[in-house]
Backbone bond lengths (Angstrom), bond angles and torsions (degrees), N, CA, C in turn:
res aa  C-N    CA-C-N  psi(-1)  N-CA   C-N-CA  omega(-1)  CA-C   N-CA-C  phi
1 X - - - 1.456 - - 1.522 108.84 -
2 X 1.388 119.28 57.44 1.434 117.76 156.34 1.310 150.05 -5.86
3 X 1.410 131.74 28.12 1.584 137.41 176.84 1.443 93.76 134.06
4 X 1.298 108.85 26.59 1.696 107.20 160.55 1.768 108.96 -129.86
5 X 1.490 107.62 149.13 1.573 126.94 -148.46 1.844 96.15 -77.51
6 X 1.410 103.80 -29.11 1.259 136.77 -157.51 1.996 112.55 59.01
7 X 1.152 99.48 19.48 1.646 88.41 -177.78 1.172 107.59 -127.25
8 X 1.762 124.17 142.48 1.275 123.36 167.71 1.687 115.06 -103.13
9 X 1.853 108.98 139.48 1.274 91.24 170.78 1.834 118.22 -103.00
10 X 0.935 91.72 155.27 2.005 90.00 -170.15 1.733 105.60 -110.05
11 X 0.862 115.22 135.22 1.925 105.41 177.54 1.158 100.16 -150.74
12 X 1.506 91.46 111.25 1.912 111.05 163.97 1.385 102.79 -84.11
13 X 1.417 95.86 115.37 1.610 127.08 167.08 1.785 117.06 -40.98
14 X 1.929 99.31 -59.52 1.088 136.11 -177.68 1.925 99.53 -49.73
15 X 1.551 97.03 -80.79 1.334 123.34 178.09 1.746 113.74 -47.75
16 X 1.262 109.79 -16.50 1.641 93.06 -168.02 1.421 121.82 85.58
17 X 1.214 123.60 6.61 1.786 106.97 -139.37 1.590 101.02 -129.66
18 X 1.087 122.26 154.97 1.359 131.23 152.41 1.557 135.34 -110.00
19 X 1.184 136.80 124.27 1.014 110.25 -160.17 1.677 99.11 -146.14
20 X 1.309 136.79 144.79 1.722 147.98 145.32 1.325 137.99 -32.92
21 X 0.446 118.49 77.61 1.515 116.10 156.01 1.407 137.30 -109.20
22 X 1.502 114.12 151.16 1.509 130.15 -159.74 1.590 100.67 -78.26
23 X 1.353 108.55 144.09 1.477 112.84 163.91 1.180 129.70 -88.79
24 X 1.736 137.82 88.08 1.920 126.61 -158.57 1.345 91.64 -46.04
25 X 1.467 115.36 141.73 1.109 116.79 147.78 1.678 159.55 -62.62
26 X 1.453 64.51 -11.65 2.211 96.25 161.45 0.956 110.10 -63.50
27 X 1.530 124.66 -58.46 1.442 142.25 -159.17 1.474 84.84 -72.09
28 X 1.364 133.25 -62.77 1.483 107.90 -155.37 1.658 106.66 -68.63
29 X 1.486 115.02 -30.45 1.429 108.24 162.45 1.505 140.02 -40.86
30 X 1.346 94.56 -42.34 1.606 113.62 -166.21 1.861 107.99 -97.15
31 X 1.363 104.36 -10.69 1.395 110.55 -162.41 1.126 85.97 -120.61
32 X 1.591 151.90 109.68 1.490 113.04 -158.06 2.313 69.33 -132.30
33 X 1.390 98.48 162.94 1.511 124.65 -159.85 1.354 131.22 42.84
34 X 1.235 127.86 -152.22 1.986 117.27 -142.83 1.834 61.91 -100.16
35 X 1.037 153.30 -44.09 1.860 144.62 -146.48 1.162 84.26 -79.95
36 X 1.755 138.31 -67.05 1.583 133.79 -151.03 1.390 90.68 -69.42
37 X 1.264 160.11 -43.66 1.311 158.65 -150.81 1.163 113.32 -69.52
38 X 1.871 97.03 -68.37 1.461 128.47 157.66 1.794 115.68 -17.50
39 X 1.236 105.20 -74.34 1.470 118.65 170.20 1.142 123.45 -53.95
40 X 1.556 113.42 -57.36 1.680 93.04 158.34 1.210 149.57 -63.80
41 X 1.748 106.05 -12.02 1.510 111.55 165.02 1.489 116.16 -66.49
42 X 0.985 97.78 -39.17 1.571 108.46 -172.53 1.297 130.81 -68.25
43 X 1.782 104.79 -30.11 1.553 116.01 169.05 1.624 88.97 -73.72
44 X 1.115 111.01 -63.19 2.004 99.66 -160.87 1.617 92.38 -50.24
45 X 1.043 143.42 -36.69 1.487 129.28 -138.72 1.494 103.87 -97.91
46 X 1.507 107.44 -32.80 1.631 119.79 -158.93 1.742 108.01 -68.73
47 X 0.725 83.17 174.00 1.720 97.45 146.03 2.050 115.96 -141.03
48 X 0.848 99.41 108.22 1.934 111.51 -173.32 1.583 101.23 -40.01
49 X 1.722 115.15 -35.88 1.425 127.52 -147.27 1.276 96.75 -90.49
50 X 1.027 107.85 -49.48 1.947 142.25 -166.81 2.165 86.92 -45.25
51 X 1.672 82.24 147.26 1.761 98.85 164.18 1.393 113.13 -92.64
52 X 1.396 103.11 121.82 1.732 138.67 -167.16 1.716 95.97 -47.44
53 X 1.955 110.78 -23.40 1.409 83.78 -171.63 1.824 111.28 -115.55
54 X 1.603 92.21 15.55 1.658 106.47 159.57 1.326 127.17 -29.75
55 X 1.318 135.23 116.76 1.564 123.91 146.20 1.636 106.85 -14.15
56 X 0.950 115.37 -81.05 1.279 101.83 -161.00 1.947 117.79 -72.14
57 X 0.938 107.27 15.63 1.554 103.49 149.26 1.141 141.67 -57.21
58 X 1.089 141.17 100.28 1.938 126.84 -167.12 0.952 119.51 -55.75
59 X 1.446 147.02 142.39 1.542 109.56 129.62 1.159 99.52 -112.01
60 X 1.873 107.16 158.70 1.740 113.09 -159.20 1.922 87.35 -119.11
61 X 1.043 93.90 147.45 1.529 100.60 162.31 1.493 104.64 -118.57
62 X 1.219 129.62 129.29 1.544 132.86 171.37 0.866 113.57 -139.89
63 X 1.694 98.91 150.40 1.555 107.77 169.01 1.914 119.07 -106.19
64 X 0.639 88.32 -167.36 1.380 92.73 170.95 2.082 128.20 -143.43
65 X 1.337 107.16 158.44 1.808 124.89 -150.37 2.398 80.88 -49.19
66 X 1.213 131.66 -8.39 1.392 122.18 -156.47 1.531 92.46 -117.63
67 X 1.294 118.82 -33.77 1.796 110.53 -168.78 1.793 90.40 -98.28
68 X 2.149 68.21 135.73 1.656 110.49 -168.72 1.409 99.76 102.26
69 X 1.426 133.86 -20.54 1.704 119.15 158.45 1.558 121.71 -58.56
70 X 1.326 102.95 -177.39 1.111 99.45 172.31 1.450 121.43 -105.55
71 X 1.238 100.18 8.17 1.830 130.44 171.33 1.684 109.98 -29.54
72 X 0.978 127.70 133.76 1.342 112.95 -168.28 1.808 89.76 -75.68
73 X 1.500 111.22 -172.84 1.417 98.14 -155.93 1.103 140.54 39.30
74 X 1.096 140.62 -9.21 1.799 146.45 -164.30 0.800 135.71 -105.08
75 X 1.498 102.19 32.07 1.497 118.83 170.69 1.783 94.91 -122.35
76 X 1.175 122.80 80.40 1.359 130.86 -171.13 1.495 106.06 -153.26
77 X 1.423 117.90 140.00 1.438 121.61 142.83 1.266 112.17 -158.09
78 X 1.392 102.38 -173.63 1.409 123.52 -143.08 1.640 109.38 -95.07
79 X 1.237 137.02 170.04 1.296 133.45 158.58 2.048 98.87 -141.96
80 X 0.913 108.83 135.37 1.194 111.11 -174.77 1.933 123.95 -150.72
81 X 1.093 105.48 121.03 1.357 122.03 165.72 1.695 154.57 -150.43
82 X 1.174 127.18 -166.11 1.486 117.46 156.26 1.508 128.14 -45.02
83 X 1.205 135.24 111.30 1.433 112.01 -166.62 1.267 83.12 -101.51
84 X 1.928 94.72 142.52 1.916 104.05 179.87 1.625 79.16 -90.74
85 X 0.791 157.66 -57.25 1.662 140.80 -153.82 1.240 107.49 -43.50
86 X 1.399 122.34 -62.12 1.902 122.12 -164.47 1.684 98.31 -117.55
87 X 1.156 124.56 2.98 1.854 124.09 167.28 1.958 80.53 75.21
88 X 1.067 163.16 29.78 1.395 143.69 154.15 1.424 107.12 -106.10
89 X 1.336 94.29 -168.31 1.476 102.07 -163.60 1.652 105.83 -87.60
90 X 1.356 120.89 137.60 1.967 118.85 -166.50 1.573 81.04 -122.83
91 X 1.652 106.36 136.03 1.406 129.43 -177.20 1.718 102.80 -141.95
92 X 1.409 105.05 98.98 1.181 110.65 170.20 1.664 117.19 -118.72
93 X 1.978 99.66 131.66 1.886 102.41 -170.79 1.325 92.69 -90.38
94 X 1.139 123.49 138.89 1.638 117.27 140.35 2.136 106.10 -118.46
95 X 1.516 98.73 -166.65 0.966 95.26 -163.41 1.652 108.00 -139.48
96 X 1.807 122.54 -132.13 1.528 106.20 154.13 1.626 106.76 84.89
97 X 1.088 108.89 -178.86 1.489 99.81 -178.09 1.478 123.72 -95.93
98 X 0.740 148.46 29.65 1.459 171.31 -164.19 1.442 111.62 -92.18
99 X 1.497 99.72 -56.96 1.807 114.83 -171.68 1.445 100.21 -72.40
100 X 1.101 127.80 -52.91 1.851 123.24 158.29 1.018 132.98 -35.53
101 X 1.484 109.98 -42.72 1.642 107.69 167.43 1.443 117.15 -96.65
102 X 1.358 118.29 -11.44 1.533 92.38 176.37 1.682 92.90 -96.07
103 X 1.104 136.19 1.56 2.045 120.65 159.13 1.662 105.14 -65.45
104 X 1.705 104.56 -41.32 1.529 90.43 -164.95 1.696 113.34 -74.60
105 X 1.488 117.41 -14.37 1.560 117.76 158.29 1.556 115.98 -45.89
106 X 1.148 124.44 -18.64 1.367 138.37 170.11 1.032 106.42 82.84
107 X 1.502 141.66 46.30 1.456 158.04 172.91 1.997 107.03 -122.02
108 X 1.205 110.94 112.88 1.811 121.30 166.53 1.526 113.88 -69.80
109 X 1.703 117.67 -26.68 1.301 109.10 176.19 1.415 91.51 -152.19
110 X 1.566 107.72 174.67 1.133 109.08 179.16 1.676 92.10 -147.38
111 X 1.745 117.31 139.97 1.030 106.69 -170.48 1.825 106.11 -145.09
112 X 1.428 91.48 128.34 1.711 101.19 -170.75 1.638 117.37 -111.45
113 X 1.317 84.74 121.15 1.876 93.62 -172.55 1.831 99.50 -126.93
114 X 1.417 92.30 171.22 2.051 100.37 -163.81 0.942 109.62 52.59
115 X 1.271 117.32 171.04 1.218 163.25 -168.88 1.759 141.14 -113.72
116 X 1.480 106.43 69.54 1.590 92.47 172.64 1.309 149.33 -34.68
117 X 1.349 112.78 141.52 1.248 105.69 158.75 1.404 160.99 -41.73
118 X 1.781 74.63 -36.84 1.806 106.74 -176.12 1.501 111.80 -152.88
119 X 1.222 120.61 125.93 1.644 114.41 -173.93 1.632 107.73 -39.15
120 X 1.539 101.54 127.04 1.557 124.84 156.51 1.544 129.27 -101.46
121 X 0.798 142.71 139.88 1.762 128.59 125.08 1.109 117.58 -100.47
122 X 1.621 97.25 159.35 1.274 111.08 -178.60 1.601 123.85 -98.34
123 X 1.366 127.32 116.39 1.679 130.49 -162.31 1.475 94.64 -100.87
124 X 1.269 113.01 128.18 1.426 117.55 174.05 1.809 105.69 -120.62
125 X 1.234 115.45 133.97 1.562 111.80 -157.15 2.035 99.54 -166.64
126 X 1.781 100.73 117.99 1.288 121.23 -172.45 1.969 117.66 21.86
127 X 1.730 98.42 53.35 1.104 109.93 -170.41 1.641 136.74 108.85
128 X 1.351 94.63 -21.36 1.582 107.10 -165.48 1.342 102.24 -127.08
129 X 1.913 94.92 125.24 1.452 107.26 174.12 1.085 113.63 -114.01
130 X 1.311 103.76 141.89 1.554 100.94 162.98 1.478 114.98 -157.40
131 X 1.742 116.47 -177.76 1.431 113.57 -170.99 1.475 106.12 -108.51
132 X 1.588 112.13 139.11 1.493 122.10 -178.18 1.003 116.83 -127.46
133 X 2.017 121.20 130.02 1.430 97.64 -179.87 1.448 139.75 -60.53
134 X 1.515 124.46 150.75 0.975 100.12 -177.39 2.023 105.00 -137.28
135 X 1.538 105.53 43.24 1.345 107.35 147.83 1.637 132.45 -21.92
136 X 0.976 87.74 -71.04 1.673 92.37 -178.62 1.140 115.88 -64.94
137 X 1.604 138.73 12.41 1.332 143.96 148.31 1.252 124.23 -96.35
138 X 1.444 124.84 -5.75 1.240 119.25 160.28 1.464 138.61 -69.17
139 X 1.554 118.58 127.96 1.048 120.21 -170.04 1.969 97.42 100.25
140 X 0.918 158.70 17.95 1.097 161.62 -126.59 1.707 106.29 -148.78
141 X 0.996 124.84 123.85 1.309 126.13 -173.74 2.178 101.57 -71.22
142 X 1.013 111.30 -176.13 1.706 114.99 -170.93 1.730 97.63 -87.44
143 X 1.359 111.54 -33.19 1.807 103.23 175.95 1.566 121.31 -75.46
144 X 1.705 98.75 -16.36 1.347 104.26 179.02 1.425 111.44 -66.79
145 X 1.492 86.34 -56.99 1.826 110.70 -154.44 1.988 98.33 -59.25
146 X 1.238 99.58 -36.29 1.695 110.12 179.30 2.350 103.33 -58.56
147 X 1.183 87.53 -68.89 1.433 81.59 -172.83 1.870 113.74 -73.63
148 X 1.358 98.31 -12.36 2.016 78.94 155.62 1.305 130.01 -89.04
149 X 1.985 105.36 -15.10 1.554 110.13 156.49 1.482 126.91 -63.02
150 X 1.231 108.65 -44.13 1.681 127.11 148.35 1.280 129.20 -18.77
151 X 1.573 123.64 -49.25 1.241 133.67 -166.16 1.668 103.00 -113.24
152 X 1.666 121.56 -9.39 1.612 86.42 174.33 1.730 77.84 -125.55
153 X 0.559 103.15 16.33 2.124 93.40 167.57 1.823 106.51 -100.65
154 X 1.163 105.18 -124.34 1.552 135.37 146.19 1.343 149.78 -72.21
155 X 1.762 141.04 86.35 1.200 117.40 -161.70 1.816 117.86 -62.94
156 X 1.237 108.17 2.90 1.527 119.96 -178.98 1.577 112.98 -117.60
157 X 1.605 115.66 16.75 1.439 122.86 166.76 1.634 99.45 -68.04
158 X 1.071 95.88 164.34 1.797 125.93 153.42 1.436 131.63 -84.91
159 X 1.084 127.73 147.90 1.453 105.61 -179.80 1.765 111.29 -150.70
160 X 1.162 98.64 117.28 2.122 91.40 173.60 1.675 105.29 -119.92
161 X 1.326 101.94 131.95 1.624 101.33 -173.56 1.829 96.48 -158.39
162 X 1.481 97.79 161.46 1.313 115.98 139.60 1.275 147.38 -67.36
163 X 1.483 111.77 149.88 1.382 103.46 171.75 1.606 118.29 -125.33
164 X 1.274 121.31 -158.28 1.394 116.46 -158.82 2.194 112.20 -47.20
165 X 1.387 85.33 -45.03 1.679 108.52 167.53 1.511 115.18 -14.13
166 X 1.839 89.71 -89.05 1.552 98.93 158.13 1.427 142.65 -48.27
167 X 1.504 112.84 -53.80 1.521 89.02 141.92 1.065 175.25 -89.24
168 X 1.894 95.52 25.92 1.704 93.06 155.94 1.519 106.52 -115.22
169 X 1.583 97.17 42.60 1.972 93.89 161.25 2.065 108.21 62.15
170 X 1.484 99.86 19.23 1.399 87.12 163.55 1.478 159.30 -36.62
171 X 1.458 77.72 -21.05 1.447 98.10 -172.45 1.940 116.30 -73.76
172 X 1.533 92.01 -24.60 1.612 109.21 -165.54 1.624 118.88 -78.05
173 X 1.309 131.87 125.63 1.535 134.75 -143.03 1.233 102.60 -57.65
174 X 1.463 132.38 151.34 1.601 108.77 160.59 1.336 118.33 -56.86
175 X 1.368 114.23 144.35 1.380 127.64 155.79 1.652 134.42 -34.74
């Protein structure tokens, strides 16, 4: 499996939990970058019918067999899910250093289902993930929330997050 981690990580929101899983090697064949992966997690995982803003909705972050090369472009991945705006599937790339470090955690996707109680992030560190509160970042713009992750983690972490936007569900039509 050539420029794939072969492992997926799964994190129940609900549950607290982090957990492994293997990547078939078909699938990374047949599904080929962080979008073909993306998509296939999401058809097996989704429900098409299901409400976009369900616990059990995913959203997948992936990379793909090129990010962490030195490939031009290939430092990119994917974020992908249910869109509650139009009920289809929302595929957004970004890029930056982020997609490098979360391949070299040795995870191809990362996939978040349920619903907390209380704002978390998730710290992934020489193998080990897990969920931390993250109260005291709510309401916090993306430069904030980055340099207070900055100062009690790693000043050489990575960081992809929301900001106030996302959490108040901006995205969702008016009522």
């Amino acid at each position: 499996m050539h420029g794939w981690m072969g492992k997926i990580l799964r994190v129940d929101l609900t549950a607290g939990t982090c957990k492994e899983d293997p990547v078939d090697p078909s699938v990374a064949k047949d599904y080929i970058g962080g979008r073909g992966l993306g998509i296939y997690l999401l058809r097996r995982e989704g429900d098409a019918r299901g409400d976009a803003l369900a616990p059990g909705n995913p959203l997948i972050m992936a990379t793909g067999p090129l990010t962490g090369t030195g490939t031009p472009t290939g430092a990119r991945y994917m974020v992908m899910t249910k869109s509650p705006l139009t009920g289809a599937v929302t595929c957004s790339n970004s890029g930056g250093m982020f997609p490098t470090e979360l391949k070299r955690t040795g995870y191809d996707a990362v996939i978040f289902t349920g619903r907390s109680e209380a704002p978390v992030y998730l710290w992934i560190d020489q193998g080990k993930a897990e969920l931390r509160p993250a109260g005291h970042l709510w309401g916090k713009n993306t430069h904030e929330t980055t340099d207070l992750l900055l100062q009690e983690t790693q000043s050489n972490a990575r960081v992809a997050c929301i900001g106030p936007a996302g959490e108040k569900r901006s995205c969702l039509p008016p009522s």
